[in-house]
C-alpha positions in Angstrom: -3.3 -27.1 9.5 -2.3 -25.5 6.6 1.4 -24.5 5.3 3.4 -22.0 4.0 2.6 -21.8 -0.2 6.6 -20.8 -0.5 8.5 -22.4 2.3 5.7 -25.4 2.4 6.9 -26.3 5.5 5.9 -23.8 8.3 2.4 -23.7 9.7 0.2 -20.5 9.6 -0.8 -20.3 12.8 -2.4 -16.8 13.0 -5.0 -15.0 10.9 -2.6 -13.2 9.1 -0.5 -15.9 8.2 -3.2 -17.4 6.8 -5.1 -14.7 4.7 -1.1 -14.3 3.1 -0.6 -17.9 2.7 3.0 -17.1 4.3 4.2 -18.1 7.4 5.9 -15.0 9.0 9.4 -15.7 8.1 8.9 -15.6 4.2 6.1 -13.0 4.4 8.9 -10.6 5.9 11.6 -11.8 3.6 9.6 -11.2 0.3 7.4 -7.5 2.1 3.9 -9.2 2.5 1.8 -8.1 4.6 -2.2 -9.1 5.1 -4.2 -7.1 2.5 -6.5 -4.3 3.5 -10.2 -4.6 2.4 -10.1 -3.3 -1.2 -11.5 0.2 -1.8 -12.4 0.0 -5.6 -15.9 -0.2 -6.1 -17.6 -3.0 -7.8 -17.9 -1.5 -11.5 -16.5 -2.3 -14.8 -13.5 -0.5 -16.4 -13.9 2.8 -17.2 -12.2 2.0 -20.6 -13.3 -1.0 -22.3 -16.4 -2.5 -19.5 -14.2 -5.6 -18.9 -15.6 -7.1 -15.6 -12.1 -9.1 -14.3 -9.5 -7.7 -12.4 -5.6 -8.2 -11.3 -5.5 -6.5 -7.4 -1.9 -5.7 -7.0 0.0 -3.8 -3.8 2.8 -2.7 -6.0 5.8 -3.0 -3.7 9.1 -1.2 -3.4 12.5 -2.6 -3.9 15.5 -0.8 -1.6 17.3 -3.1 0.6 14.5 -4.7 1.3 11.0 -5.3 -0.1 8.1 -3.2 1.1 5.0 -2.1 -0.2 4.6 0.9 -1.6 3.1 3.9 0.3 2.2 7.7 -0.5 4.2 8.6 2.4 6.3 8.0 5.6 7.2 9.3 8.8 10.1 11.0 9.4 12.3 11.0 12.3 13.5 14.2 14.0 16.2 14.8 16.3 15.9 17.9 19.5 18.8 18.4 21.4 22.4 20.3 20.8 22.6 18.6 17.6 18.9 19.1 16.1 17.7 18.4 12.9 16.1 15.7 10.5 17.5 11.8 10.2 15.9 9.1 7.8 12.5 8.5 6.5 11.3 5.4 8.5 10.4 2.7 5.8 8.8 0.7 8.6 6.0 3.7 9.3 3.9 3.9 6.1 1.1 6.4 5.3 -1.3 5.5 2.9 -0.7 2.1 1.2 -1.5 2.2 -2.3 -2.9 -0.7 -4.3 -3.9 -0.9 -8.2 -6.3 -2.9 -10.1 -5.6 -3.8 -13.6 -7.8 -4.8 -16.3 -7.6 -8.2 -17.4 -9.1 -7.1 -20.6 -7.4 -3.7 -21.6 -4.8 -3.6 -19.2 -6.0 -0.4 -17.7 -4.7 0.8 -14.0 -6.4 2.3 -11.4 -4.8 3.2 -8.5 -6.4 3.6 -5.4 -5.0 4.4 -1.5 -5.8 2.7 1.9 -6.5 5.2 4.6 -6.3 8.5 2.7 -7.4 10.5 5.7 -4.5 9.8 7.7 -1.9 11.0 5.4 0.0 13.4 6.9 0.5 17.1 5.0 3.7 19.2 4.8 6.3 19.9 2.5 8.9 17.3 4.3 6.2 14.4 3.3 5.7 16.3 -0.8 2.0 16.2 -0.2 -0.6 18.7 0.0 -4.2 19.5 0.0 -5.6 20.3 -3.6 -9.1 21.2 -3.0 -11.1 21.9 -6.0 -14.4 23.2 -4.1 -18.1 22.6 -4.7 -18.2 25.6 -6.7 -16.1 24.2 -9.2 -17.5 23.2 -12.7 -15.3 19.8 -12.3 -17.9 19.1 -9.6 
């Protein structure tokens, strides 16, 4: 069974554990999680044709390390004392990961699960869209 490529002690004993190369302990410690299926397509760089990539999640660091997202819940509180508390760091939206050129050192960014993003003003995102009738189209 294969081990932990940080600890090199533990054993990975699920799937996840496995595609990370971390056992659970140091996968939490360090904000790993499995990776998503990428979503870039399968062409060169739109800058200088270069073929090899670097697939990053860029993470974030607070008090704690954890990948970076577009967006995350928020909790509300009802009751005789309404109103908002804290983002929830644990409750992503849209996990963004970015591909750089090995040969120009271009980055694209690109975002896992885009349709379930939510919209609002309390998460700063919104729908932009540009129309078939555009001439950008």
């Amino acid at each position: 069974m294969a081990t932990c490529s940080v600890c090199l002690g533990n054993p990975l004993a699920t799937d996840g554990e496995q595609q990370m190369k971390l056992c659970v302990h140091c996968a939490d410690a360090y904000g790993v999680i499995p990776m998503a299926p990428s979503r870039r397509p399968p062409r060169p760089c739109g800058q200088c044709n270069g073929m090899e990539f670097v697939r990053a999640i860029p993470r974030e660091l607070a008090r704690r390390t954890s990948p970076m997202a577009v967006t995350y819940q928020h909790e509300y509180q009802t009751g005789p004392i309404a109103g908002p508390l804290a983002v929830d760091p644990r409750k992503p939206y849209g996990f963004l990961e970015m591909f750089i050129c090995r040969k120009c050192g271009f980055v694209e960014w690109y975002c896992a699960n885009p349709e379930h993003i939510p919209i609002g003003p309390q998460f700063m995102t919104e729908i932009v869209d540009y129309g078939s009738d555009s001439p950008y189209r």
